[in-house]
C-alpha positions in Angstrom: 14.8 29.5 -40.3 16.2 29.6 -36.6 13.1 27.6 -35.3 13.4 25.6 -38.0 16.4 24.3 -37.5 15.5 23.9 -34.0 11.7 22.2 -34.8 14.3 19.5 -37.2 16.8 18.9 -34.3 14.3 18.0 -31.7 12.7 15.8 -34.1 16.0 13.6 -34.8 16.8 13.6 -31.2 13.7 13.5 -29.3 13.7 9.5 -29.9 17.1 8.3 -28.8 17.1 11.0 -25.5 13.7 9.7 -24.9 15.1 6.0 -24.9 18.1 7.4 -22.2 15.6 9.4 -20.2 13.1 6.6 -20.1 15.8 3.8 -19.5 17.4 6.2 -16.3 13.9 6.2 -15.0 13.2 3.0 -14.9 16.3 2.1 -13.6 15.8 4.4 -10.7 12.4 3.2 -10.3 14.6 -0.5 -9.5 16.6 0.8 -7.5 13.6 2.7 -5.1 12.2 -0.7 -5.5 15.8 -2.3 -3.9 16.0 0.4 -1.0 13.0 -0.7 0.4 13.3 -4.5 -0.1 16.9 -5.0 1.0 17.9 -3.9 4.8 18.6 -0.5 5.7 22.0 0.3 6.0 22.6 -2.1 2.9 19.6 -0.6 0.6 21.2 2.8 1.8 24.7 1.9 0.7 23.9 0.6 -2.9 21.0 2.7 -3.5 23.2 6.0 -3.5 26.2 4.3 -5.4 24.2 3.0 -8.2 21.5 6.3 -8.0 24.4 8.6 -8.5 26.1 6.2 -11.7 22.6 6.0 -13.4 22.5 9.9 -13.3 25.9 10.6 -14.3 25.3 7.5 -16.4 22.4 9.1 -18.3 24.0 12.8 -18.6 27.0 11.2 -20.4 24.5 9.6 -22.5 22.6 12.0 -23.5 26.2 14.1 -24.3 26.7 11.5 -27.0 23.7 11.7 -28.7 24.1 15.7 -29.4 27.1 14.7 -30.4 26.2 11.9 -32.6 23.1 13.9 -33.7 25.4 16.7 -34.9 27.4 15.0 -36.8 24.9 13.1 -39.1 23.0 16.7 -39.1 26.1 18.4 -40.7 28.1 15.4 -42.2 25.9 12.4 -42.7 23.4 11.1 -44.9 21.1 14.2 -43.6 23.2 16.6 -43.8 21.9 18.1 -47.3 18.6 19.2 -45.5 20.4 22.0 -43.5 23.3 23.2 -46.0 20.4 23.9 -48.3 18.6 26.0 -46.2 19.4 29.2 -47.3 20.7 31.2 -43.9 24.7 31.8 -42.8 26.6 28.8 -41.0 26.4 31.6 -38.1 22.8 30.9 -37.6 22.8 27.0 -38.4 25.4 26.9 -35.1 24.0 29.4 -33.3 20.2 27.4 -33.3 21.9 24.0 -32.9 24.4 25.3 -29.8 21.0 26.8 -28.0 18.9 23.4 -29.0 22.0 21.2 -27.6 22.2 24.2 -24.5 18.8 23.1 -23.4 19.0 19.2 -24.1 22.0 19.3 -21.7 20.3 21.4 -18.9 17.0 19.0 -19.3 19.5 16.4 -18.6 21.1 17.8 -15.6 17.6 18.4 -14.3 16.4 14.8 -15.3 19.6 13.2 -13.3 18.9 16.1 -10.2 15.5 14.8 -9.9 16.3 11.3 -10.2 19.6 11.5 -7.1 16.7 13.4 -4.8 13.9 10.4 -5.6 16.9 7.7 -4.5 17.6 10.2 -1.5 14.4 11.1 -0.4 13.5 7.2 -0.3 16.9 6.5 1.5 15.3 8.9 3.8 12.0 7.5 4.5 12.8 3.9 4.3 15.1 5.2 7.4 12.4 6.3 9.3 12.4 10.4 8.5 8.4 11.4 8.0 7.9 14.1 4.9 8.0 16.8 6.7 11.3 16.5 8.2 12.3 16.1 5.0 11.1 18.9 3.6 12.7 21.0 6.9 16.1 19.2 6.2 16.0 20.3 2.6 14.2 23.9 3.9 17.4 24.1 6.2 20.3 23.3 3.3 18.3 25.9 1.3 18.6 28.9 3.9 22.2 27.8 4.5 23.1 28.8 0.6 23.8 32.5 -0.9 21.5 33.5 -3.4 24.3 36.0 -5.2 26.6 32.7 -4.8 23.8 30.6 -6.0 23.3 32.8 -9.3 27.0 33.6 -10.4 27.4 29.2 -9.9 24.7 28.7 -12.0 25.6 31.4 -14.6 29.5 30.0 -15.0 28.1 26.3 -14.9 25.9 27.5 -18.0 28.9 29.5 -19.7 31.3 26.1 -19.1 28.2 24.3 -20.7 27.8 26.5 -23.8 31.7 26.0 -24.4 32.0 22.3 -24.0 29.3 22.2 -26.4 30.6 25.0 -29.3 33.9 23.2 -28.6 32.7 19.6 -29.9 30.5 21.2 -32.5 34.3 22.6 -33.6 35.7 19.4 -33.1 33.3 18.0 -35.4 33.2 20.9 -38.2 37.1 21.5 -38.5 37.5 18.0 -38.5 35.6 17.6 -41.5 37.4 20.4 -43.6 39.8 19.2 -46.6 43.1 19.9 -44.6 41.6 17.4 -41.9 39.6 15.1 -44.1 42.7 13.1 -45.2 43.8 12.2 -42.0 40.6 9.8 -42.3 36.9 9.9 -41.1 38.1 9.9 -36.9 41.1 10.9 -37.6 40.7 14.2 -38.7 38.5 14.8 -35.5 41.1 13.5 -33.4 43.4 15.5 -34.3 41.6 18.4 -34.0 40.3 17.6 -30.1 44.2 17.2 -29.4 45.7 20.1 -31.1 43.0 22.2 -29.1 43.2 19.9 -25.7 46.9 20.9 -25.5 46.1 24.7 -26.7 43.8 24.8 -24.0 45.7 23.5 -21.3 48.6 26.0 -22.4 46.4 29.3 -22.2 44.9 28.1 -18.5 48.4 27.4 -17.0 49.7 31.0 -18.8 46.5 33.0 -17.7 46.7 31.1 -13.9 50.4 32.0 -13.4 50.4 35.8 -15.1 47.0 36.8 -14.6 46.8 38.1 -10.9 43.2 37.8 -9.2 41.5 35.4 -6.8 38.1 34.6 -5.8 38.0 32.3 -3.0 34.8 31.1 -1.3 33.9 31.1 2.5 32.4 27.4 3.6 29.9 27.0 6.6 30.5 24.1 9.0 28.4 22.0 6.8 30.8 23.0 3.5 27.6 25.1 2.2 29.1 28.1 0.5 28.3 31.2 2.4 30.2 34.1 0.9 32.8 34.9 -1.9 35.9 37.2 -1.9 37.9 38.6 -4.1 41.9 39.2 -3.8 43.5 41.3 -7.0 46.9 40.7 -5.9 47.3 36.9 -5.2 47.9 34.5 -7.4 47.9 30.6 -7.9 51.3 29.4 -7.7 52.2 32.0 -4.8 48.8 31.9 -2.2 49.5 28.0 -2.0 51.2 28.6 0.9 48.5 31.3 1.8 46.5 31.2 4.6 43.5 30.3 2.3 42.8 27.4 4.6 40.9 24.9 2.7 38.8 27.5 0.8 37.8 26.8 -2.7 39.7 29.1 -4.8 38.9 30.4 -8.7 41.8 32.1 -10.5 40.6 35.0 -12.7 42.4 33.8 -15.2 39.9 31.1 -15.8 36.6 32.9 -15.9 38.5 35.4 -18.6 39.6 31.9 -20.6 35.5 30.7 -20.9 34.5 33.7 -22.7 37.0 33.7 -24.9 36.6 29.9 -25.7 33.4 30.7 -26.8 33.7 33.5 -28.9 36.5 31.8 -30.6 34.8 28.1 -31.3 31.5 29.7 -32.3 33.2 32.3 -35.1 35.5 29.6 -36.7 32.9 27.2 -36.5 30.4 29.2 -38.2 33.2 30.2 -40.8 33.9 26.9 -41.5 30.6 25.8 -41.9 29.9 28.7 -44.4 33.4 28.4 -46.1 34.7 24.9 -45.8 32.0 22.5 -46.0 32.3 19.5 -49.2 29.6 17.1 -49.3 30.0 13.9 -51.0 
C-alpha cells in the first residue's frame, strides 16, 4: 500500500512538474542562447540574474504543486481513492512526505544543474577553455570539508522534511470541523498563523535559554573549512564576542527541527485517521 500510494502520487504530479521542469529548461536554454549573442560583460550580467530567478523560479514552482497536489489528494474530488485504502493515516503521510521529500530534492538538483549550465557558459563565452573549468570547480571542491559537507546536507534535508510535514499539517488541520467553518482558506490560514507565531516563540525561547554554539571557520574565499562548538555561549550574549564574522548556529535550533517533525507528522497522521469528513 506504501508504493501504492507513492506509484498514485507520481502519476498526478509527474505532468504539471514535467511542465515546470521542461519550461526552466527551456528558458535556460534562452538564456545560454543570450550569453553568447549579447556582449560579454552584458550577457554576463543578465545571464546570472535571470539564471538564478529561473531556478529559484522553478523550485518555488514545483513547491506549489506538492502542495496543490496534496490537497486535491486528501480534500478534493480525488481524495476518496486514498481514504479508502485500507492502511493508518500514519502511512498515507508517511509515503506522501518521502514522495514530496524526493520531488523537492529533484528540484533542487534540476535548478543546481541549470545555475552551473548559465555559469559554465558565462565562463566560456569569457574566454576560459574546459579544462580550466573543470580545475576552477576541482579547486572550490578541495577547498570544502567533507564532515562540513555531510552534516549541511543532512540539516538542509531535516529543514526540508519539516517544511514539508508542516504544509501537509497546514493543509490537514485546516480541513478538520473546528477549522472548516472558518471557510475553505480560511481554516488553513489560520492554522499557518497560529503555528508561524508558535514557531517563532519556541526559536527565540530555545536561542535565549538553551546554551550551545556552533560557529563555522571561513577560508579567504568564504568556503567553510571547519566547525566548532562552544557549550557555554549563547546568542544574545556572544554578539559582542569575538566571533568575527563567523556564521554561527544556536543549538537551540537544530534541537527545534526534530521536534517539528515529530510533532507535525504525529498530529497529522491523527488527524487524518480521526478527523477527516468528506463531502
Amino acid at each position: 500500500m506504501f508504493a501504492k500510494i507513492m506509484k498514485h502520487d507520481f502519476k498526478t504530479t509527474s505532468r504539471p512538474l514535467g511542465l515546470v521542469w521542461g519550461l526552466s529548461t527551456l528558458a535556460v536554454i534562452g538564456i545560454i542562447i543570450m550569453i553568447w549573442l549579447l556582449p560579454q560583460s552584458l550577457g554576463t550580467a543578465i545571464g546570472r540574474s535571470t539564471g538564478n530567478i529561473v531556478a529559484v523560479a522553478g523550485i518555488s514552482a514545483s513547491l506549489v504543486v506538492t502542495v496543490l497536489m496534496y490537497y486535491q489528494s486528501m480534500y478534493g474530488n480525488t481524495a476518496f481513492f486514498i481514504h479508502m485504502i485500507p492502511v493508518r493515516g500514519r502511512v498515507i503521510v508517511s509515503a506522501k512526505t518521502i514522495f514530496y521529500l524526493g520531488v523537492w530534492l529533484s528540484a533542487i538538483i534540476v535548478a543546481l544543474i541549470q545555475i552551473i549550465l548559465v555559469n559554465v557558459n558565462i565562463m566560456l563565452k569569457g574566454g576560459m577553455s574546459t579544462g580550466d573549468i573543470w580545475a576552477a570547480f576541482q579547486s572550490v571542491f578541495s577547498q570544502i570539508n567533507g564532515t562540513i559537507l555531510t552534516t549541511a546536507i543532512c540539516v538542509m534535508v531535516l529543514l526540508l522534511l519539516s517544511y514539508i510535514l508542516w504544509w501537509e499539517f497546514v493543509v490537514t488541520v485546516g480541513n478538520r470541523p473546528e477549522f472548516v467553518r472558518f471557510g475553505k482558506l480560511g481554516g488553513l490560514a489560520v492554522v499557518a498563523v497560529l503555528t508561524w507565531l508558535v514557531q517563532q516563540l519556541l526559536t527565540v525561547a530555545l536561542i535565549f535559554f538553551v546554551p550551545g554554539i556552533i560557529y563555522l571557520e571561513l577560508t579567504a574565499g568564504g568556503i567553510p573549512e571547519q566547525w566548532s562548538f562552544d557549550a557555554t555561549a549563547r546568542i544574545p550574549f556572544s554578539v559582542s564576542a569575538d566571533f568575527g564574522n563567523q556564521p554561527l548556529l544556536p543549538i537551540g535550533v537544530l534541537i527545534l527541527i526534530p521536534l517539528a517533525i515529530v510533532f507535525f507528522w504525529w498530529f497529522t497522521a491523527r488527524s487524518v485517521e480521526r478527523a477527516t469528513a468528506l463531502q
